[in-house]
C-alpha positions, -999 to 999 in steps of 0.1 A, spaced: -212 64 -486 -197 30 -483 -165 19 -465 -154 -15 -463 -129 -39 -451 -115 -72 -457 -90 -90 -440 -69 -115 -465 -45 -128 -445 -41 -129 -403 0 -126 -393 11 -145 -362 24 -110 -346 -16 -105 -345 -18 -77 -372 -34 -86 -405 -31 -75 -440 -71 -62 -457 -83 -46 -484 -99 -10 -476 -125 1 -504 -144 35 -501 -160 62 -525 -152 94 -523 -178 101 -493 -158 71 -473 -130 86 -483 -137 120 -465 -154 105 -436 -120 84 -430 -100 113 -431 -120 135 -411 -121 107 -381 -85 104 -382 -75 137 -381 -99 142 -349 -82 106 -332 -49 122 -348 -58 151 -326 -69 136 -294 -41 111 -290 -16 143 -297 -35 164 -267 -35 136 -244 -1 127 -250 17 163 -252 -10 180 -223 12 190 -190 1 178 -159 -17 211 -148 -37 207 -186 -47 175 -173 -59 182 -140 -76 215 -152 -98 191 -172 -103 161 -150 -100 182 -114 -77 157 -103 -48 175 -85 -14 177 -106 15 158 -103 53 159 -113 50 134 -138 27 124 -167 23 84 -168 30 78 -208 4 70 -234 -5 34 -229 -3 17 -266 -35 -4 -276 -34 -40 -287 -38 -50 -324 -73 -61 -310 -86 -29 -299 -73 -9 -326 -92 -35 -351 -124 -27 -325 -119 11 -329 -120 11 -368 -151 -21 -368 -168 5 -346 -162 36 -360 -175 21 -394 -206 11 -376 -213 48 -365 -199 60 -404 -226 38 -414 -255 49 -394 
């Protein structure tokens, strides 16, 4: 399997643009991870309160604080380390 990325060009905004090259083993692997983080972002940001405290024990409340959005940096983290693990 191999997966790699190279980033051509860093934007001020803190994104970048790269280059993503995989075989066809990368290329499963890639989809399969996302569709899991797809999966876990969706539950933990549709769940109701009494979902949530059912699977933390922490007592319900009225209202759901929203889905804090990650940085540029920790997304770019998330992918460098889920490639490490791909690549184990």
């Amino acid at each position: 399997m191999e997966i790699s990325v190279k980033i051509t060009k860093e934007n001020k905004d803190g994104s970048a643009d790269a280059v993503v090259r995989f075989d066809k083993a990368g290329l499963e692997t890639l989809v399969q991870w996302g569709l899991i983080s797809m999966l876990k972002e969706a539950i933990n940001e549709y769940a109701t309160a009494d979902q949530i405290a059912s699977r933390t024990g922490i007592a319900a409340t009225k209202r759901r604080k929203p889905a804090i959005k990650k940085s540029i940096a920790e997304k770019k983290k998330y992918v460098k380390d889920a490639i490490r693990k791909v690549k184990k």
